[in-house]
C-alpha positions in Angstrom: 0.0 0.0 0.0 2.9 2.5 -0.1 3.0 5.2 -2.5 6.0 7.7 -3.5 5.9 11.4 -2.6 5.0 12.5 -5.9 1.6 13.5 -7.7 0.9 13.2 -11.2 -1.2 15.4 -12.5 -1.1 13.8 -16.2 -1.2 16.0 -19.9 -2.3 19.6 -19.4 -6.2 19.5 -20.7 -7.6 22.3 -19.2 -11.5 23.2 -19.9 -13.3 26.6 -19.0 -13.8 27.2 -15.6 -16.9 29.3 -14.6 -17.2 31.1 -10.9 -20.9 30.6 -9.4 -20.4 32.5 -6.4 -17.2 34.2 -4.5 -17.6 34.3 -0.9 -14.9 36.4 1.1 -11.0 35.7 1.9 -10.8 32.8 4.7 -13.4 31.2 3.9 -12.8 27.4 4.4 -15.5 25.7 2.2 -15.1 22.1 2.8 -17.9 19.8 1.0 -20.6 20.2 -1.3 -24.0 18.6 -1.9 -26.8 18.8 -5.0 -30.3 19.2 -4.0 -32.6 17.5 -6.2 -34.0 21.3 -7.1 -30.3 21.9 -8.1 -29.6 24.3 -5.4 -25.9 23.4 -3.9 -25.3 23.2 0.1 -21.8 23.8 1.3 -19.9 23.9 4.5 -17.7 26.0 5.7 -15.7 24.6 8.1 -13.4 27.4 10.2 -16.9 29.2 10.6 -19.5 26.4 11.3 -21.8 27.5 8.6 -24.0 25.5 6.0 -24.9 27.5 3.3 -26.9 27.4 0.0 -26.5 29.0 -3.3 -28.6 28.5 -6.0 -26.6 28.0 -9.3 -29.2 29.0 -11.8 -29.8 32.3 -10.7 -28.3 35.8 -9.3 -29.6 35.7 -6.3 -25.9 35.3 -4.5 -25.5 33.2 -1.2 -28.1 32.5 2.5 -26.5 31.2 5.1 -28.9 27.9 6.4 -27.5 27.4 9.7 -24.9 28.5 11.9 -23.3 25.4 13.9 -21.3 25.7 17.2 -18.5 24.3 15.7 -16.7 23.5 12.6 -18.7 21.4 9.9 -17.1 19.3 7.8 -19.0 16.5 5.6 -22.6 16.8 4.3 -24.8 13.5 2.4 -28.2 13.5 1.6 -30.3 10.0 3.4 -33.7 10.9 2.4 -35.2 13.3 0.2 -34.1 16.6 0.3 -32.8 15.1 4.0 -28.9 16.1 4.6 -26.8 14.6 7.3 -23.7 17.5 8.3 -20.5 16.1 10.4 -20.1 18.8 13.1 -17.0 19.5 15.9 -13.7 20.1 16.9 -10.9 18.5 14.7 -9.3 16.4 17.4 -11.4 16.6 20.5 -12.7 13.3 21.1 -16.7 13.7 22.4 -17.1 16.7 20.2 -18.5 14.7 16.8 -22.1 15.1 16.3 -24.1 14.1 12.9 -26.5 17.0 12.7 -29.8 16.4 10.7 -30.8 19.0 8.1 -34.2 18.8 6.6 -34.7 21.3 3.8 -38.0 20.3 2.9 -39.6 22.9 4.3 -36.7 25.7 3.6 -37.6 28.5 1.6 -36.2 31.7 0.6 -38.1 35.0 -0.7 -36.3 36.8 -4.4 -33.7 38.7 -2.1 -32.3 35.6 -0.6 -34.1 36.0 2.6 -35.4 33.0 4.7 -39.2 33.0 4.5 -39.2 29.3 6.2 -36.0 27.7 7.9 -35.0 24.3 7.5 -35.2 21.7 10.3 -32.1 21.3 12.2 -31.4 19.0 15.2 -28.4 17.6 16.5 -28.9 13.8 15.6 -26.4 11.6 16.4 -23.4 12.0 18.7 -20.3 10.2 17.7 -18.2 9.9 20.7 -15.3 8.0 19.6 -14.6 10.1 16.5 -12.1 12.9 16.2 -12.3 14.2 13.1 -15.3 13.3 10.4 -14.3 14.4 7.0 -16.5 12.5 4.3 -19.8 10.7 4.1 -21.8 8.7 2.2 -25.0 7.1 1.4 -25.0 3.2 2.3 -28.5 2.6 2.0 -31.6 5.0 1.7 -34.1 2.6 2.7 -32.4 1.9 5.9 -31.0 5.3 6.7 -27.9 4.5 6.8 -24.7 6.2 6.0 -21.1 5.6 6.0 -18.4 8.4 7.8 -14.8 8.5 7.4 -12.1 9.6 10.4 -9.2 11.2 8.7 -7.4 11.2 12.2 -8.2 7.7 12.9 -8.3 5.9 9.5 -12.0 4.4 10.5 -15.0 4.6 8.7 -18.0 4.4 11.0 -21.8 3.3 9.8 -24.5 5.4 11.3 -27.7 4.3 11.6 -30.1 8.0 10.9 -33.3 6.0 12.1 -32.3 3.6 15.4 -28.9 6.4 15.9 -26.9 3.4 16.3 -22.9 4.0 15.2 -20.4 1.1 14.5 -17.1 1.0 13.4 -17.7 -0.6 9.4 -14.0 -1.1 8.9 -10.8 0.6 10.4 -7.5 0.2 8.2 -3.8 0.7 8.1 -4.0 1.9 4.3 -6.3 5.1 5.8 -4.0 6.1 8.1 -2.2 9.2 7.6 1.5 8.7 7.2 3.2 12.4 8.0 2.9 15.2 10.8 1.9 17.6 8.2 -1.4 18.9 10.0 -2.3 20.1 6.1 -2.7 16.5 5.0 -5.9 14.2 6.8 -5.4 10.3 5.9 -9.1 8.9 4.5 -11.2 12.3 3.6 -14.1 11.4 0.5 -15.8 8.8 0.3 -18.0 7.1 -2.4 -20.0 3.8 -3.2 -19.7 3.1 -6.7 -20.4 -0.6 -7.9 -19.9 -2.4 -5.1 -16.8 -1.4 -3.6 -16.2 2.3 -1.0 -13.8 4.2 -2.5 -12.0 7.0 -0.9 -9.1 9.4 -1.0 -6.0 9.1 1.5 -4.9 12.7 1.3 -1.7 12.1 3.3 -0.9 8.8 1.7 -1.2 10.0 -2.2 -3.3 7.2 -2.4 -6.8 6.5 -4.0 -8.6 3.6 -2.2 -10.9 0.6 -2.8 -12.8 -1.5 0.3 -14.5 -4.4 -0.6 -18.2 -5.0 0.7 -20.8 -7.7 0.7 -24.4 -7.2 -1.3 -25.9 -6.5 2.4 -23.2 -3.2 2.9 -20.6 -5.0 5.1 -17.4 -4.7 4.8 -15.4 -7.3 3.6 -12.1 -6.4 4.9 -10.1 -5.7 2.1 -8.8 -1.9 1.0 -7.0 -2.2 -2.4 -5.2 0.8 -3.9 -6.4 1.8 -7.6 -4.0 5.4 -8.2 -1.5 6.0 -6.7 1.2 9.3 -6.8 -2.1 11.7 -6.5 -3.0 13.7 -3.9 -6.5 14.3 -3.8 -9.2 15.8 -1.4 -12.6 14.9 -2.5 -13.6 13.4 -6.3 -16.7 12.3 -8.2 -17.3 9.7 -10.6 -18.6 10.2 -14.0 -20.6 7.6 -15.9 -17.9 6.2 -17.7 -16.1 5.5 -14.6 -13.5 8.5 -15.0 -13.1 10.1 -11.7 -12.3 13.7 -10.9 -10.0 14.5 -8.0 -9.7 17.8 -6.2 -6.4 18.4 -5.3 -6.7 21.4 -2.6 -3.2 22.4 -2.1 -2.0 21.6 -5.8 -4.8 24.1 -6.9 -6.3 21.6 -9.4 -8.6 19.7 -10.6 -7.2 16.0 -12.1 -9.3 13.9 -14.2 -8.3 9.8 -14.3 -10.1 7.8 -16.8 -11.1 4.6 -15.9 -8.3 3.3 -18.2 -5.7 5.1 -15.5 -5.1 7.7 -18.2 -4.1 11.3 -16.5 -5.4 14.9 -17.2 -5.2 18.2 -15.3 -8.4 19.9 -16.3 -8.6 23.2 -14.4 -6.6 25.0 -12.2 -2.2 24.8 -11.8 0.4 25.7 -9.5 -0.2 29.7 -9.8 -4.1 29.2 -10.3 -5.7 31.9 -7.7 -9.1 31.3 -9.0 -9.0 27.1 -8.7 -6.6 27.6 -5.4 -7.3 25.5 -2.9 -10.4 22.9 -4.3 -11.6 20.8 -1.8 -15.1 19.1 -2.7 -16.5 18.1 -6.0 -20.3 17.0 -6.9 -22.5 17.2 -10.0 -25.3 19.0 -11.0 -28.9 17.2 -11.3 -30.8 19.0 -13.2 -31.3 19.0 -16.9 -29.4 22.3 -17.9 -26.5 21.1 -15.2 -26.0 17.4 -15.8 -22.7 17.4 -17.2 -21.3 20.2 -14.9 -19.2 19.5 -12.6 -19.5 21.6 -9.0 -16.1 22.4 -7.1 -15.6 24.4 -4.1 -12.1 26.2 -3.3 -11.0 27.7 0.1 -9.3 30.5 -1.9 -5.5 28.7 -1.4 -5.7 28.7 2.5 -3.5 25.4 3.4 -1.1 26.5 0.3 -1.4 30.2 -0.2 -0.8 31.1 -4.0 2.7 33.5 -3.3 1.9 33.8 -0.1 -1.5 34.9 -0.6 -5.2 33.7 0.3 -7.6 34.5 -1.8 -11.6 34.4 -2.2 -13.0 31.0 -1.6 -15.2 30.0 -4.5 -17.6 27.3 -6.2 -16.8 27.2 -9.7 -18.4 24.9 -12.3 -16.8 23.0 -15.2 -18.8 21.3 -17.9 -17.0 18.1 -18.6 -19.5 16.6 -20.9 -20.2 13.1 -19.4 -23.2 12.9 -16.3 -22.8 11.8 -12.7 -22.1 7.8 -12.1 -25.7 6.3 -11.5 
C-alpha cells in the first residue's frame, strides 16, 4: 500500500472554468452537496456554517445554519434530508451528525429566509475525532457511512435507530506524515460495489470491498497512486475527478488510469485551494461538474489567500448512477 511522494497530475487538458459565487477571503468551504431542485449546500468549516446557493440564478449566497462548531461532511439520506458532520478537529466527544431537513426551507427573491429548514443535533459520535467525508450506504435503511481522517476508521450510522459502529478501520487510511495540512481517509463514495475513498496524506486512491448486504469485507486495495486528492466524483464512464486542494487543481483519471489536469495549476488563484467536488442534477447542469475552493488557504498562492469559490466545469459526461 505504499505510494511515492510525488503527484501526477497527467497532460495539461484544461476546460473553462466558470465562478458561481465568490464568498470572502478565509473562507474554508469544505464539502458540497446537489439538492434535487439543483440548489448546492456547502460547508464552511473554520466558521460552522452550512450554506446554499442557487446555481441557476443571481440571487448570490443565505446562510442555512450556523453550527457551534466546525462542519465538515454533508450526504443527503432521504429526500431533500442532509446529514452535516459537526466538531472540533481532534477533541474526542465533540463529533455530532446533525440532521438538516430542507423540505420545508424557503427563501423570498432577495435571498431572505421565509421558512428555515429543520435542524437538530442527531447523532453523537463519541469516539470520532475528526469526520471528514460521508456517504450514502443505504436509503431505505437510513444508513450512511463516515470517514475519520485522524483515525483511518469509517464508521456506519444508523439515521433511524442512531446506532454508530465502526464498518472497517485500516492501516491503508491512516495518515502517514505530521503535516497537519494533510488528513489520511477524507471522501468517500460507493460506486459498484466497492467504498472508494481518498487518502490525502498517503497520495493514495482507495478501494474497500463489501458484501451485497453493505458490510465490509475487509479488504482496501489501492487503484492510483502518486495523486493527492481531497474529494472526487465519478462520471458515468467510470473517470473520476479529484480535487487536489493544495496543488490548486482539478485531475481527471479515466477509468483506463489515463491522466489529465483539467482546471486549475500551480499559480491558479481562481482554482486555489479545491476541496469538494459533486455534479449537478438538473437538466441544464448534468454534465457540470460543482467544485468548491478555500481561496488557497492550506497552500497560499505567493503567499497569498484568496476568495474561496464554487466554480463549475462542464466536462460533458453525467454523474455515475
Amino acid at each position: 500500500m505504499s505510494s511515492t511522494n510525488t503527484h501526477d497530475e497527467g497532460a495539461e487538458e484544461l476546460l473553462p472554468v466558470n465562478t458561481v459565487h465568490s464568498f470572502p477571503e478565509n473562507y474554508f468551504v469544505e464539502n458540497i452537496a446537489v439538492r434535487r431542485s439543483g440548489q448546492l449546500l456547502v460547508t464552511v468549516h473554520n466558521r460552522g456554517e452550512l450554506i446554499q446557493v442557487d446555481p441557476h440564478s443571481k440571487s448570490g449566497a443565505c446562510l442555512v445554519h450556523k453550527f457551534p462548531t466546525g462542519a465538515a461532511a454533508i450526504v443527503e439520506v432521504e429526500e431533500d434530508v442532509f446529514y452535516v458532520s459537526v466538531g472540533t478537529i481532534g477533541e474526542k466527544g465533540s463529533i455530532s451528525i446533525y440532521r438538516v431537513d430542507m423540505s420545508s426551507f424557503a427563501v423570498d427573491a432577495s435571498n431572505n429566509i421565509t421558512s428555515p429548514a429543520a435542524i437538530t443535533n442527531h447523532v453523537p459520535v463519541p469516539d470520532a475525532l475528526f469526520l471528514n467525508g460521508s456517504a450514502l450506504l443505504s436509503a431505505s435503511k437510513g444508513m450512511m457511512l463516515a470517514a475519520d481522517s485522524l483515525l483511518g476508521t469509517v464508521f456506519e450510522i444508523d439515521v433511524k435507530s442512531r446506532a454508530v459502529k465502526v464498518w472497517l478501520q485500516h492501516k491503508a487510511w491512516e495518515k502517514t506524515t505530521d503535516d497537519p495540512r494533510l488528513p489520511g481517509i477524507n471522501g468517500i463514495k460507493l460506486r459498484n460495489g466497492y467504498l472508494y475513498a481518498t487518502n490525502t496524506d498517503a497520495r493514495t486512491f482507495l478501494r474497500a470491498g463489501m458484501t451485497g448486504t453493505g458490510e465490509a469485507t475487509g479488504s482496501v486495495e489501492q487503484v492510483f497512486d502518486s495523486c493527492l486528492a481531497d474529494d472526487f466524483a465519478f462520471d458515468d464512464e467510470g473517470s473520476v475527478y479529484l480535487t487536489t486542494h493544495i496543488f490548486q487543481s482539478v485531475v481527471k483519471i479515466r477509468n483506463d488510469g489515463v491522466r489529465s489536469r483539467i482546471a486549475g495549476g500551480p499559480d491558479d488563484k481562481v482554482v486555489a485551494g479545491t476541496t469538494a467536488a459533486a455534479f449537478g442534477r438538473t437538466a441544464s447542469d448534468g454534465t457540470t461538474l460543482y467544485v468548491t475552493t478555500n481561496g488557497g488557504m492550506s497552500d497560499p498562492i505567493n503567499g497569498e489567500v484568496g476568495p474561496a469559490r464554487i466554480l463549475s466545469v462542464d466536462v460533458g459526461h453525467a454523474a455515475s448512477g
